[in-house]
N, C-alpha and C positions, 0 to 999 in steps of 0.2 A: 504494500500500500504506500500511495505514495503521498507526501505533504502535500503536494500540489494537490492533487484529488481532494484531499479532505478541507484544504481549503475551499476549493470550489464548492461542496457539502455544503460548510460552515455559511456562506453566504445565505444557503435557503434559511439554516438554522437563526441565523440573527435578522435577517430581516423577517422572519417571522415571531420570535419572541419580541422583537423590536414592536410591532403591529401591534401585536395581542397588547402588549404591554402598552402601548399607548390608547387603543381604545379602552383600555379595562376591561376587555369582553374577550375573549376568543378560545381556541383550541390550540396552545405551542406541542405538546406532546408529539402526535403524530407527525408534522413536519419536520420535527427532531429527530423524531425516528426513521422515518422514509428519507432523508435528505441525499442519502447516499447513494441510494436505489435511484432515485430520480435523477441525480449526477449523471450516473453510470449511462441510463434510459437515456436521457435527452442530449447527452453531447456524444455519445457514442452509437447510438442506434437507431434513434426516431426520425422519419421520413418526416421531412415538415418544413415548411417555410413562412418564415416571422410577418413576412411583407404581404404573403396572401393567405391569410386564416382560414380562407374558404378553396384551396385546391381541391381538385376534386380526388385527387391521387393522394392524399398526406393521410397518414396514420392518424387514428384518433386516440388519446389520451383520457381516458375518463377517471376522476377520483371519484370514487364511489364513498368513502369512507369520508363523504363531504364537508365534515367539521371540520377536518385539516385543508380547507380553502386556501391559506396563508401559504402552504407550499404551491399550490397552482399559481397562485399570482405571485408571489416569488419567482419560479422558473417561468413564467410566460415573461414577466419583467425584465429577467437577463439576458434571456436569450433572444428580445430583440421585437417581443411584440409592442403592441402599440399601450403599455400596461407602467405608467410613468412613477414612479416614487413619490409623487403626491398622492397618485391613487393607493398604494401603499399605505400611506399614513392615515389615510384617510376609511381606512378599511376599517367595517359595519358603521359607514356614515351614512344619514340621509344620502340619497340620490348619488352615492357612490358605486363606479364597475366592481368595488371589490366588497360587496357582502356577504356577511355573515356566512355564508354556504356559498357555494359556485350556482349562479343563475346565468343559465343562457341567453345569449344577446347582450347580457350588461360589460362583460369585456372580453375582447378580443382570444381565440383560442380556447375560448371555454366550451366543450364539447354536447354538454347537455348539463341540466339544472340536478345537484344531487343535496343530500341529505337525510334523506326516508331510509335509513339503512337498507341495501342491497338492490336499492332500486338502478341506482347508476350500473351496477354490474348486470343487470337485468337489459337496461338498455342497450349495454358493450354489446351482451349476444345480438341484440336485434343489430345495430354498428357492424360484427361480424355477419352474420348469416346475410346483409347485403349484401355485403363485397365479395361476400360467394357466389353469390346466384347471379350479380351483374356481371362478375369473371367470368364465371361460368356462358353467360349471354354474348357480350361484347365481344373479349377477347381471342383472338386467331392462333395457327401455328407460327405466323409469324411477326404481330404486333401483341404486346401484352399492353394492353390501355388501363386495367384495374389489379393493380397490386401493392393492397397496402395491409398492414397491421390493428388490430384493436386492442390499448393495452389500458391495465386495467388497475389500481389500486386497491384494496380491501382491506375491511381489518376485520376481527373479531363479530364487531357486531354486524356486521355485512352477513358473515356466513352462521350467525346466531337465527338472523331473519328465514325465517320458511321460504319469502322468493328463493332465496337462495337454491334453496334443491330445486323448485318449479324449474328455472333456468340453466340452471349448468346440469342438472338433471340433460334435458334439450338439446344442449349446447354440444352435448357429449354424441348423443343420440347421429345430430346433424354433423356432425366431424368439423367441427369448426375448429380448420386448425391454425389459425390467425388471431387466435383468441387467446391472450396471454393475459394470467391475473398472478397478480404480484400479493402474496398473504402476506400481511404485518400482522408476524406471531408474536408479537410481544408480551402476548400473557395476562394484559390489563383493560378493562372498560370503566366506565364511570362509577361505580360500586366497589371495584378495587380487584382483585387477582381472580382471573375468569375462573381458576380451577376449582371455585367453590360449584358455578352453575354450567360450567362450557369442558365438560372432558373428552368431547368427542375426538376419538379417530380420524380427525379431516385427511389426510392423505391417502386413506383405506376408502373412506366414504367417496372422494373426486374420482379418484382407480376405480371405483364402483359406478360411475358415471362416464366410464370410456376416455376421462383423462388421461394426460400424461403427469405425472405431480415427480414434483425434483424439491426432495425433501430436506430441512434444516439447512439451507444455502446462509451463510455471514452475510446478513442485511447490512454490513457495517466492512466487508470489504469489498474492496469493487475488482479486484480477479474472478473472484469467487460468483458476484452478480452477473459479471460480463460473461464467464464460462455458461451460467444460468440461462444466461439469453439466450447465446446460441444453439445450448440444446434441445430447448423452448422452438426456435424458429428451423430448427434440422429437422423438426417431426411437422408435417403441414398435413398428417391425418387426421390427430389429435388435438383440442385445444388442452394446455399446460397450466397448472397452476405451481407458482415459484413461490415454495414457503420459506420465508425468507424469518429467520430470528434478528429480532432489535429488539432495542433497548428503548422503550418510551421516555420522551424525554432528553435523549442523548446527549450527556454533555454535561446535566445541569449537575454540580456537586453533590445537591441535598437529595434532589427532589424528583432524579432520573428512574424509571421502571418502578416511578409509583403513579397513584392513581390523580395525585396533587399535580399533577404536569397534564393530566389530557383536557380538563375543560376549563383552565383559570389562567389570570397572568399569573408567571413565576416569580414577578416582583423584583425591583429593583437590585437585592440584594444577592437573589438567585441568579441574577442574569450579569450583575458584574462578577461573579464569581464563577459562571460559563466561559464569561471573554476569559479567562485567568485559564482555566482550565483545559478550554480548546485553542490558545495562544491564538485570538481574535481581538486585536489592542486598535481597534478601530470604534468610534464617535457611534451611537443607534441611526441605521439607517445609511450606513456611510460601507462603501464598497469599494476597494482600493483597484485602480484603470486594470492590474495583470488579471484579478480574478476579474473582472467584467468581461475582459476581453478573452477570457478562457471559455466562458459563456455566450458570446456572439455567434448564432446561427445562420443570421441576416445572409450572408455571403454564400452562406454551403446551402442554405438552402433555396435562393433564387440559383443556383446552380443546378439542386435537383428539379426543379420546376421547371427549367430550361431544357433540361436533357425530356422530359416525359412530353413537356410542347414539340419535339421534333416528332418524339411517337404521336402524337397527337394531329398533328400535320400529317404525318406518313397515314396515317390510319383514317380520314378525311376525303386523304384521295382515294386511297382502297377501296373503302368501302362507306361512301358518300352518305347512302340513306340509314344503314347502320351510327353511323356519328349524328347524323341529324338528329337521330331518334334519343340518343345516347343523349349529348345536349339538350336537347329539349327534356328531356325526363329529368335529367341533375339542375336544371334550371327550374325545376316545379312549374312547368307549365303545359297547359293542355293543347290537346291538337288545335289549329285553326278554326277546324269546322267542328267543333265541339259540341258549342251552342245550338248548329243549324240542324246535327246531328240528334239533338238532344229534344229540343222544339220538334221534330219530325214523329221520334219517338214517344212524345207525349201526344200529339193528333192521335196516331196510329193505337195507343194502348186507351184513350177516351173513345175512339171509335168501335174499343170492345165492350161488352156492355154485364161479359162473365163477372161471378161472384166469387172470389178468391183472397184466402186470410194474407192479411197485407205481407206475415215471413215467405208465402209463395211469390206475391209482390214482387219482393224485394229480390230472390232468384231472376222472378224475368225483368228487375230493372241492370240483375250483373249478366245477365246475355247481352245486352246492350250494351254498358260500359264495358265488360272486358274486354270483347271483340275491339272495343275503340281505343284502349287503354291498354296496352301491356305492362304497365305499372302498376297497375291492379294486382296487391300481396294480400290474397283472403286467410282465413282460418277460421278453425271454432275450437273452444275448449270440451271436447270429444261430444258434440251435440249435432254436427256437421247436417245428418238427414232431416232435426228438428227445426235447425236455425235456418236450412237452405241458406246455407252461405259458398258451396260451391257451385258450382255451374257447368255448360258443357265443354268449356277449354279449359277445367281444370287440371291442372298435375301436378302430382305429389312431387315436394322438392326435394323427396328421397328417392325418389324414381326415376327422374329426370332434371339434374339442379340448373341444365341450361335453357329450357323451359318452365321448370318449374314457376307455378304461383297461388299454389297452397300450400297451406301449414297444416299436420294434424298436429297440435300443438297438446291434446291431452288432455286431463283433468287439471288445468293449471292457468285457472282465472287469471287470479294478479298478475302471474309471470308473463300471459300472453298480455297482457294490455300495454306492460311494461316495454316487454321484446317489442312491441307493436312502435311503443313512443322512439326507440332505440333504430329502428326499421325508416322512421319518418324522418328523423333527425340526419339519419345518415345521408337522406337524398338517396333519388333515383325510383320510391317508390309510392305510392296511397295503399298503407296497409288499414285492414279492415278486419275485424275479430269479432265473430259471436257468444253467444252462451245466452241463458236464461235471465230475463230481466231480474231476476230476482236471486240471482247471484253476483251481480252487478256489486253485490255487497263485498264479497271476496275479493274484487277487483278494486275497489272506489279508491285507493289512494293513488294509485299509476294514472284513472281518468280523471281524476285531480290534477295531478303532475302533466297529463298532457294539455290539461287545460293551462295551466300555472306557465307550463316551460315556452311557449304553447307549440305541440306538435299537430300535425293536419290528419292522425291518424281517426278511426271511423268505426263507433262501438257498435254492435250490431246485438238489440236485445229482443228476443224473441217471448213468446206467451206470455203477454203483456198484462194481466191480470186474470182477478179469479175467472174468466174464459177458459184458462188451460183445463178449469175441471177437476176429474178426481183422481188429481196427485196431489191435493189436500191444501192446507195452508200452509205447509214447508214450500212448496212452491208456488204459491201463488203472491205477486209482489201489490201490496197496499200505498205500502209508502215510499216508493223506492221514485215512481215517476217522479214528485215533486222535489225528492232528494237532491235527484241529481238536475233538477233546474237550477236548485237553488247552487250550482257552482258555478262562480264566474268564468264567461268566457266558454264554455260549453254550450252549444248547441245544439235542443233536445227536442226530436219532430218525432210526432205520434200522431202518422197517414190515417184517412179513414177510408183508404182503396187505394187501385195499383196506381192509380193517376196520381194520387199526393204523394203512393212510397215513390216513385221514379223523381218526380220532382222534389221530393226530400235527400234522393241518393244525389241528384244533379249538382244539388248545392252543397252538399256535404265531400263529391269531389273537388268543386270549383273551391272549396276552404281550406286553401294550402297554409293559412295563419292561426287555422284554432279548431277543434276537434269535436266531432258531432256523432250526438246517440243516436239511433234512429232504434224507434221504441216498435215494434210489430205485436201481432195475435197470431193464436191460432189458428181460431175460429173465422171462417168464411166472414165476409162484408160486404155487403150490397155494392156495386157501381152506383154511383153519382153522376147525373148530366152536370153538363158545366158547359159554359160558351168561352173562346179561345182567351176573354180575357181574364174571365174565371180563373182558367188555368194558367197567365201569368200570374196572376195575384197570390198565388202558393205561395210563391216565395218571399211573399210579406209576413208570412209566417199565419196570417187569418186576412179570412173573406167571406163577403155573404154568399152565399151559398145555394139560398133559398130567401124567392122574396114574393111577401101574396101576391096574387093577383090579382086583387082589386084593394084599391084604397094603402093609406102609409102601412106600415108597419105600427101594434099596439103592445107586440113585444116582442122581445130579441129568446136564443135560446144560442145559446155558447156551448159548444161540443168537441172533443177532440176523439180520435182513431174512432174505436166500434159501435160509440155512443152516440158518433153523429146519426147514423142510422137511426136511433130510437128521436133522434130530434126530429131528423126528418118526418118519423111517422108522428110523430107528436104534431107538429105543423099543421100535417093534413087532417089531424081528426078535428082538431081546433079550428079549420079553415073551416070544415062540415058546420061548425057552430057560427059561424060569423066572426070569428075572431084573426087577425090580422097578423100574423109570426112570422118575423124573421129569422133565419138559421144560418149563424155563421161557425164558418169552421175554422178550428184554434188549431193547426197541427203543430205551431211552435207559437205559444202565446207569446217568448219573452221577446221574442225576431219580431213580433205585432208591436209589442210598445215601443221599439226603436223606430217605428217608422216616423214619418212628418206625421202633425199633427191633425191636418186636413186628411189624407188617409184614416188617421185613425177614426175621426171624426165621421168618416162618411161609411165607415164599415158599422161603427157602436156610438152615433151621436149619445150626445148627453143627456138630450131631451129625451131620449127613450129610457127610462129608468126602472121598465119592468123587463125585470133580465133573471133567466133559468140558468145557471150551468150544471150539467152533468160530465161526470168520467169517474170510471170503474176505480179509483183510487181516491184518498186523503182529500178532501174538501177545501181545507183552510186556504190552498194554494187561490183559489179564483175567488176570495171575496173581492180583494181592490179591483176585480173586473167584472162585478156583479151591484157591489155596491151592500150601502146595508139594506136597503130594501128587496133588494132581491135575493134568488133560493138559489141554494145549491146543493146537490145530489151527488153523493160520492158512498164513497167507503171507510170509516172511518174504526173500524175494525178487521180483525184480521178473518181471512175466508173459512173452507171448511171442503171436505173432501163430497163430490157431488159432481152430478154431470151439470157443463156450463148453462145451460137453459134454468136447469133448478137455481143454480145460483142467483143468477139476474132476479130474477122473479124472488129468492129469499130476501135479495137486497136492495129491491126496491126499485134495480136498474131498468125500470119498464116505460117503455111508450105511455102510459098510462099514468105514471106516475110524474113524469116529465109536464105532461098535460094538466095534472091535476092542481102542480107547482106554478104552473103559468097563471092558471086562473085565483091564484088564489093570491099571487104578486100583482095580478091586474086591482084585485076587490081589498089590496092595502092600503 
């Protein structure tokens, strides 16, 4: 080991207890500890170039273990990104790139938003299984356009978290052998020495997931790490996991490979007694030009991006429409004729007039998009015949990984959402995942996270309420629709036929910025007439739908997916009486209140204040859009095991009762 090396280390290690200690908030531990490892990683190995954060060719980097931020922006810092020593000092400030945890988009090189233990590692897989399957796609016997690495940080509580197995479980499965995770075995988490609650055998259990695992490697010499690497990138069967032993906290005299170093400053007196101890006799914040300039990438790597632009030219002429398609896909943009594409296929499916439960829907709205879309990445969490999330170009990407664009991804809610967000982020694809609305629960922190980070990925929830019948109240979802309204930035459409699921899927591809539910039924659905501007108006998120035939409207009746049907019929018996209803359809009420206010206006004037809403879930969600004088018809208990018809009718959800509601908000 050489001085030089560990000074270069030391740099990550003081400008991060530097940080920590200046905000009074942070995590020095782990940066302490990893500083070496990430030496070794980013001046010796990492594909990457400071000047362009977005190549399309450069390794990705993920700290999953995303307390220790302060090493991320530390090495993005030296090595030349766009990450300055103010931002540094400035680290968990208001409107600062360097917060608290790594968030995508706020500075330069940061690869996805981590924190949620094991979720970042979760992503890497989805990061890797891209660059497979677009290798696998693009690349020729004699241009290699897609060749890079996904490398991975973790600690303890990364592989404490259950994603943990959902994913590398997977990862193992798919031979992702570009998938390198670096274990920080240090032995400690916030509670203090794992060995009380964490005895597992992790290099027996990865082995048992089709890894390659290279056990007890010196996190703290860089022969030892660099030997690691390359036996790590010598097996591209396998993805690798490098259990690497450190010492938490490295360095600090007192306070090193305790639990006092991972979530607190070490305090002035700990840290002058670091500089003493790792001969670091430099000012906080202060980096002396030789170690900076041991850490300049800037050069090497506009040189690797130069060399892959000549493949990138050569491969252009080659094969013209192939790169077209390549660029256009890594740019997240859709075909030309998308739209006209799209618009045709909505005529053509309103011109049908069959009754079909909106998850059949949603299959014939992906005969459409895949055919137009080869970036279309589906799967389901082993529901694939329930959810209809494959179609007839699908292939398994264990079958075929240069065609492939499906997942059976398996009993493994969270992980697929995660892998999903990890799949988005990487570019090149619109990944799409099913499962049961009402496991949505198992999943809800990754569609959080794609909401949060925000990735364009596309949750696909099928048997949408107590409709699914009798498989009881374990699956029948109550409160799960308004759940996930209520996250920001999430966009949640619940069709009430094939015409709104297609126009639901249309918009949920075109949202390359933010990530959308699309909520389905089992149960069959009436078709709906609609006139063509009707059917622009979907994507206002609600429109009238139905409007009397003689005379204003004397009240409104608000419906969303299976319930509009019972509106409908409600309308017409009401009509029989003299009474005057309009019915509008809510497939995404929250897309409705964004709109101008004159739209809103002319869909649910004011002055109509006798207003019904019904849907098969939780009530509270539609008072601000009912008012207090008006009803609303929901569910506000949990189901029961029964065929769907008994249900409706046990709870009220009837034509009849929609009607009964209306007259009785009339004579308030």
């Amino acid at each position: 080991m050489t001085n030089r090396r560990r000074q270069l280390a030391n740099a990550i290690r003081f400008l991060s207890m530097d940080a920590v200690q200046r905000a009074n908030s942070g995590h020095p531990g782990m940066p302490m500890g990893m500083a070496d490892i990430a030496e070794v990683l980013f001046n010796d190995h990492l594909k990457h170039n400071p000047a362009n954060p977005q190549w399309w060719d450069r390794d990705r980097f993920v700290v999953s273990n995303g307390h220790g931020s302060m090493l991320l922006y530390s090495v993005l810092h030296l090595s030349g990104y766009g990450v300055s020593l103010d931002d540094l000092k400035n680290f968990r400030q208001l409107h600062s790139p360097t917060p608290g945890h790594p968030e995508y988009g706020e500075a330069p090189g940061v690869e996805t938003t981590t924190g949620p233990l094991g979720q970042g590692l979760a992503n890497a897989v989805g990061m890797a299984l891209a660059e497979k399957l677009l290798a696998a796609r693009y690349n020729t016997d004699e241009l290699t356009l897609v060749d890079h690495v996904t490398w991975v940080f973790a600690g303890d509580g990364c592989l404490m978290e259950g994603i943990s197995h959902e994913v590398c479980s997977l990862a193992g499965t798919l031979g992702l052998g570009k998938l390198i995770v670096f274990y920080d075995d240090n032995g400690i988490s916030i509670d203090g020495e794992v060995e009380g609650w964490f005895t597992d055998d992790t290099p027996a259990r990865f082995r048992a997931y089709g890894w390659q695992v290279l056990e007890a490697v010196d996190g703290h010499n860089p022969a030892a790490i660099d030997n690691a690497i390359k036996a790590a990138r010598g097996n591209s069967e396998q993805p690798t996991l490098i259990c690497c032993k450190t010492t938490i906290g490295f360095g600090a005299p007192n306070k090193a490979g305790t639990a006092d170093t991972h979530g607190a400053p070490l305090g002035d007196a700990e840290i002058a007694g670091t500089r003493e101890a790792l001969d670091w006799p430099y000012a906080p914040f202060e980096v002396p030009d030789e170690i900076r300039a041991g850490w300049d990438a800037r050069e090497a790597g506009q040189g690797r991006e130069r060399d892959w632009n000549k493949t990138w030219a050569a491969y252009r002429d080659a094969q013209p429409e192939r790169a077209a398609e390549f660029e256009r896909r890594m740019r997240g943009e859709l075909p030309e004729d998308f739209k006209r594409l799209l618009a045709s296929a909505l005529g053509q499916m309103q011109a049908d007039a069959s009754k079909v439960a909106t998850r059949k829907a949603s299959a014939m709205a992906l005969e459409v998009l895949g055919k137009a879309l080869p970036e279309m990445l589906g799967g389901s969490a082993d529901l694939t015949g329930s959810n209809n999330t494959n179609w007839s170009g699908s292939v398994d990407v264990n079958e075929d990984s240069a065609k492939g664009n499906y997942i059976y991804y398996g009993v493994r809610e969270f992980g697929m959402t995660a892998i999903a967000n990890g799949l988005a982020l990487h570019g090149g694809f619109i990944p799409y995942t099913g499962t049961f609305l009402v496991f949505s629960d198992y999943a809800r922190n990754a569609v959080r996270m794609s909401a949060l980070i925000p990735t364009g990925a596309i949750h696909v929830y099928t048997h949408d309420s107590i409709g699914l019948g009798e498989d009881g109240p374990t699956h029948q979802p109550v409160e799960h629709l308004a759940s996930l309204r209520l996250i920001p930035n999430l966009d949640v459409w619940r069709p009430c036929d094939k015409v709104e699921t297609l126009a639901a899927w249309g918009a949920a591809v075109a949202r390359r910025k933010g990530p959308t539910a699309l909520v389905l039924t089992r149960q069959g659905l009436a078709h709906q007439p609609r006139s063509d501007e009707q059917i622009a108006d979907i994507a206002r998120g609600g429109y009238v739908l139905h409007e009397p035939e003689q005379g204003d409207p004397q009240a409104a009746i608000l419906a969303s997916g299976s319930e509009v049907g019972l509106a409908m019929a409600a309308a017409e018996a009401l009509s029989a009486e003299g009474i005057a209803v309009r019915v509008i359809s809510m497939p995404n009420p929250d897309l409705f209140e964004v709109q101008d206010a004159d739209y809103r206006e002319s869909v649910l004037p004011a002055a109509l204040s006798a207003r019904v809403a019904v849907e098969a879930g939780v009530s509270r969600y539609w008072r601000p859009l009912v008012g207090d004088r008006g009803r609303i018809i929901g569910i506000d208990r949990f189901g029961a095991s029964a065929p769907a018809e008994q249900l409706f009718a046990e709870y009220g959800l009837t034509a009849e009762r929609v009607a009964e509601a209306v007259r009785a908000t009339l004579n308030s």
